[in-house]
C-alpha positions in Angstrom: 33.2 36.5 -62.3 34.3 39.0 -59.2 33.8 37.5 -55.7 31.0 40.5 -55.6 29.5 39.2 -58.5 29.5 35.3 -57.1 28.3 36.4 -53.8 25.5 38.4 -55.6 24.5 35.4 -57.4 24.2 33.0 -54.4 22.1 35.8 -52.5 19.7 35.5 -55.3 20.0 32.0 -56.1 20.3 32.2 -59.9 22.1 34.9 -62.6 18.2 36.0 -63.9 19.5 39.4 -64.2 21.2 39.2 -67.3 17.4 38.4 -68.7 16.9 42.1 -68.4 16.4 44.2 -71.8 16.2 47.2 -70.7 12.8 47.9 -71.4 12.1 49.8 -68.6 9.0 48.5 -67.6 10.3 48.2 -64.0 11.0 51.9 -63.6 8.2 52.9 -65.2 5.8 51.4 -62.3 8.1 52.1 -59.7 6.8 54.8 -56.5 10.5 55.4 -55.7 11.6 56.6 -58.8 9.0 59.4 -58.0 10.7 60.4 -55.4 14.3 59.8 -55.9 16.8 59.2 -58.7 16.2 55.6 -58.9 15.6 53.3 -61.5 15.2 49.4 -60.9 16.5 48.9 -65.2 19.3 51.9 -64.1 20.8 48.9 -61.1 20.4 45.7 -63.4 22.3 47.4 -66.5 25.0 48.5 -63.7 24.9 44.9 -62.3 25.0 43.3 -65.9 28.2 45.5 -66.4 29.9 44.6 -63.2 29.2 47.8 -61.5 28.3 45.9 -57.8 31.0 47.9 -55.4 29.7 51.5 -57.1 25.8 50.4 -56.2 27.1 48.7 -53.0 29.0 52.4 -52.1 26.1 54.4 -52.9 22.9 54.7 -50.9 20.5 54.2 -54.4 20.1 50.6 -53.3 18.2 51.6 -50.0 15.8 53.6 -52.0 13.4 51.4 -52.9 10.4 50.6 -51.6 10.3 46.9 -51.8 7.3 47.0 -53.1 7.9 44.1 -55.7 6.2 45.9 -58.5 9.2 46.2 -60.9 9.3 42.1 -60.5 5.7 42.0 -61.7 6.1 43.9 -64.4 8.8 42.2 -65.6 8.5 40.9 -69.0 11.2 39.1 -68.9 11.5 37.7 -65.4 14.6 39.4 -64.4 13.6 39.8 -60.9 14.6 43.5 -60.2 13.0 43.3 -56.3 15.0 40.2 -56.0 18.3 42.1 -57.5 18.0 45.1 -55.2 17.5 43.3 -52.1 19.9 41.1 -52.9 22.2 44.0 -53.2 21.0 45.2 -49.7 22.2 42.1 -48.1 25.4 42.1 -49.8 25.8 46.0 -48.6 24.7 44.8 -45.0 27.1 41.5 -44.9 30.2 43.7 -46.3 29.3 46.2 -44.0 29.5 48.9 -46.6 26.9 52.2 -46.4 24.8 50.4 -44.3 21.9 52.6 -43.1 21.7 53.3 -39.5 18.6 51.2 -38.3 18.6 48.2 -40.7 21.0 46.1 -38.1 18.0 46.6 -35.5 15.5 45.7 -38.9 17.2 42.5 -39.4 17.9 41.6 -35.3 13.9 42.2 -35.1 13.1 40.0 -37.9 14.9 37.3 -37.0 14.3 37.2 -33.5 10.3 37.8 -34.4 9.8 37.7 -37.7 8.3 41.1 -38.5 10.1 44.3 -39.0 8.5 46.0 -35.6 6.7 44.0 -33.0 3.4 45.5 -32.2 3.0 48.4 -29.8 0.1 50.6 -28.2 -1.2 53.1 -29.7 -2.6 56.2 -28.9 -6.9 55.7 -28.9 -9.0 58.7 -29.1 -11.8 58.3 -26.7 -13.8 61.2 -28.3 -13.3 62.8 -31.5 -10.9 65.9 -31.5 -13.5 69.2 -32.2 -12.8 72.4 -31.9 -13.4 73.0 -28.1 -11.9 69.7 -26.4 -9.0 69.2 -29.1 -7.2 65.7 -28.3 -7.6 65.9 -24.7 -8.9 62.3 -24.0 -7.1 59.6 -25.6 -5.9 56.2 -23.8 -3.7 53.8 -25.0 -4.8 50.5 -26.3 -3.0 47.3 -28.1 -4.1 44.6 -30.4 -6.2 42.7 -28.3 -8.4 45.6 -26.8 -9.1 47.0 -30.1 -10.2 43.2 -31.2 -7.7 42.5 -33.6 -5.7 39.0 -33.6 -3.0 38.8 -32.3 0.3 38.4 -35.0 2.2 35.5 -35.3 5.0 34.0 -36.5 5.0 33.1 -40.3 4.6 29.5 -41.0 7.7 28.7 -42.7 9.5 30.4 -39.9 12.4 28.8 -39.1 12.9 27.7 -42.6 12.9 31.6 -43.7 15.2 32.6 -40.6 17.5 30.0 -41.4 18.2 31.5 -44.8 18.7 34.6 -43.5 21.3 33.2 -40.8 23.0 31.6 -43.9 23.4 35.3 -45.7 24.5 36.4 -42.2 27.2 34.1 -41.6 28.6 35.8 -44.1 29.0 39.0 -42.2 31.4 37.1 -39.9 33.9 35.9 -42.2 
């Protein structure tokens, strides 16, 4: 087993990748492969062969939506989502094809524990019509629009320790 391979492994925390069949159930559901060349059963067939630098160098791995569909309709419990993302952090720790804003991503979420702490927005007081076209809006946050304010997840510091674990990484 390649260091890659061993890494990958520990990310996910078990090797349930090599359950995959290649049914394609996981591609079939999936909104990215609409979109872009990307099939979930295309990355676990290249992982199951080995082929973790050649996913880490290309940018398919930061095509998916993480929208954990391909992991429900898993037959076989293969846990694509869990693959990909997986592959993600071993891009972002080996600093390899890294996408520009995912270091701010990860500082945010570690720091907060969402992806983008909440800002105003912009609040039409009246409706846009045909004469006054968005001349009166204001800017409003959470609170004055009566929605609760977020907060942290529950197993916060559990989850953010974990993710300081795959970051240590980075620094070796």
């Amino acid at each position: 087993m390649t260091e890659l391979e061993t890494r990958l492994q520990h990310i996910t925390g078990s090797d349930r990748n090599i359950y995959c069949h290649q049914c394609g159930k996981c591609s079939s559901g999936c909104p990215a492969a609409d979109f872009f060349d990307f099939r979930p059963r295309k990355i676990l067939a290249m992982v199951q062969l080995g082929m973790i630098e050649e996913l880490l160098t290309s940018e398919i791995i930061w095509n998916c939506a993480q929208c954990l569909l391909c992991s429900e309709r898993c037959p076989r419990d293969a846990g694509p989502s869990e693959v990909i993302q997986a592959l993600q952090n071993l891009a972002y720790i080996s600093d390899i094809n890294v996408p520009e804003g995912y270091p701010v991503l990860i500082n945010s979420i570690l720091k907060t524990g969402v992806v983008q702490t909440p800002i105003k927005v912009k609040f039409w007081r009246e409706l846009p019509t045909k004469d006054a076209p968005r001349l009166k809006f204001e800017f409003r946050d959470r609170f004055s629009l009566g929605l609760p304010q977020l907060k942290k997840p529950e197993d916060f510091q559990k989850w953010s320790n974990a993710l300081q674990e795959i970051l240590k990484w980075k620094k070796e």
